[in-house]
N, C-alpha and C positions, 0 to 999 in steps of 0.2 A: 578489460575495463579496470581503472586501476579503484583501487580498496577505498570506500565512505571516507573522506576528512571530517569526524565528526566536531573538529572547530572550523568547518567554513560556515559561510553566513545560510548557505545553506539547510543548516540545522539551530538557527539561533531564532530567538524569537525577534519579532520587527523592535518591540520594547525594546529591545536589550539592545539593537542596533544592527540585526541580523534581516533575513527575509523573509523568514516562516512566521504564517500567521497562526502555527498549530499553536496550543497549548503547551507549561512548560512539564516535560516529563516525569514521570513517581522518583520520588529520591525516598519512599518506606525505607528501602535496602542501601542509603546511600550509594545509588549508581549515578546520579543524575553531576555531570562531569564538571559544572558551572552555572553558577545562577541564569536564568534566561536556555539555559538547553531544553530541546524538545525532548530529549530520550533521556529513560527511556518510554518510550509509546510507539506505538505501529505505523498511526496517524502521522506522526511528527517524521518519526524515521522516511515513511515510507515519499509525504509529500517534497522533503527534502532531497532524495535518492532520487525518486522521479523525475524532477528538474535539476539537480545534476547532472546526471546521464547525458539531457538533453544541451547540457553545458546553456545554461539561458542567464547564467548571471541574474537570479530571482527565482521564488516561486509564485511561478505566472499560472502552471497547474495544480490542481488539486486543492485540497484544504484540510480546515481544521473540522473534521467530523469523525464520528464514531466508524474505526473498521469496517464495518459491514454495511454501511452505509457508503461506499464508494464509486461503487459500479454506479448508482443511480444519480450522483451527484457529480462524477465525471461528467456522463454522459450528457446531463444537462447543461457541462459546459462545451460541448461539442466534441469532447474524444469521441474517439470510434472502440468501440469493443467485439470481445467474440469469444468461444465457448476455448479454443487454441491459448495457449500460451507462447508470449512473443517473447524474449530478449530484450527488457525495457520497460514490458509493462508492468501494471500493478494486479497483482492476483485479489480476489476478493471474496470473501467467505462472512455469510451472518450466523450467529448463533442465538441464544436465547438472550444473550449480555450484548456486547457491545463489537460483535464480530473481529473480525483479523484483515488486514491487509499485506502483501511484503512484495518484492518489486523481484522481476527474475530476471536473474544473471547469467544465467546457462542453460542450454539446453541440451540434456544429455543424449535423450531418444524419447521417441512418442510419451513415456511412459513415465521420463523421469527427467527435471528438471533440479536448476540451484536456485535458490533465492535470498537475497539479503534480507533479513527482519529485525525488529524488535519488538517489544511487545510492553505492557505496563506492569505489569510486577515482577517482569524478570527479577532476578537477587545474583547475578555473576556477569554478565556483559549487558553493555548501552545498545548492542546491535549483534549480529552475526549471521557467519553463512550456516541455510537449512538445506537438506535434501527433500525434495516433496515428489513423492510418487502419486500417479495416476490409478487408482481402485472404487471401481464403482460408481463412477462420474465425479470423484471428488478427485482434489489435489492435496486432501489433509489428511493425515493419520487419525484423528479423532473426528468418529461420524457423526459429534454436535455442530461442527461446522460445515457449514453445506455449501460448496462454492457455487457462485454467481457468475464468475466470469472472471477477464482478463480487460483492464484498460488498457486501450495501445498508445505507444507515441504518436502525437499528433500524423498526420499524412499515408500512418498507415490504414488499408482497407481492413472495413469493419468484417467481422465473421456473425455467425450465428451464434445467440444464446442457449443457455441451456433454458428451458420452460419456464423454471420459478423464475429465474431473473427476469426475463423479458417480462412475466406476469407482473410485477413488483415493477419495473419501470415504467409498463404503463399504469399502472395504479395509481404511481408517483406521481404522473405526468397529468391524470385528470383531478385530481388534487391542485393544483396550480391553478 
């Protein structure tokens, strides 16, 4: 899969004349690349990369919400998800703040996967590729963040969640 265009309209806000309804990215560290860019942010990076992938000409998936908030707001919109990581989806982790999101692009073996990210106060890149290993049910190096799951491309079959997700989706879902 070839490497983020971070000027397709993919990563622009609808304002500005782009697709994304994220918000526009932290320029604190002046990274943010153009007026109306989403990145850098997780949210923005991540709803943008998502529907690239899926080559859809729009972001018709996902949205503009807080990281950690993904899984449950996917899923409301009909993805399928699961505890596995697919090649495409969106990984998803809450923490005490505003969680993390980042889309995987490789799959090395059971234990270790690549994923494209960004995040809101980086200070040296709008995006980039991570390595995330599998340790003690998480896929983060830092055990504030606690993953939730994996959103898949649309048609793929859903998997199991891990407990707390599933718990927190249906939370979510009698709230409604």
């Amino acid at each position: 899969m070839p490497a983020p265009d971070i000027n397709s309209n993919y990563y622009i806000m609808t304002a500005y004349g782009g697709w994304s309804p994220c918000i526009e990215g932290n320029n604190a560290h002046g990274l943010r690349p153009f007026p109306g860019s989403v990145l850098p942010n997780c949210s923005g990076f991540a709803t943008g990369r998502y529907n690239e992938r899926l080559n859809l000409g729009a972001c018709t998936w996902l949205g503009s919400w807080n990281g950690g908030d993904f899984l449950v707001n996917g899923m409301a919109q009909g993805l399928p998800a699961g505890t596995d990581p697919v090649v495409g989806g969106a990984m998803v982790w809450r923490n005490s703040g505003d969680g993390h999101v980042a889309i995987v692009e490789q799959i090395i073996s059971p234990t270790e996967i690549v994923c494209a990210e960004s995040g809101w106060d980086w200070i040296s890149n709008v995006w980039e590729y991570r390595t995330h290993y599998y340790n003690n049910g998480s896929w983060h190096g830092n055990p504030n963040y606690i993953y939730q799951g994996c959103l898949y491309p649309p048609g793929t079959p859903p998997g199991p969640l891990p407990t707390s997700a599933a718990d927190f989706y249906m939370l979510f879902l009698e709230d409604d």
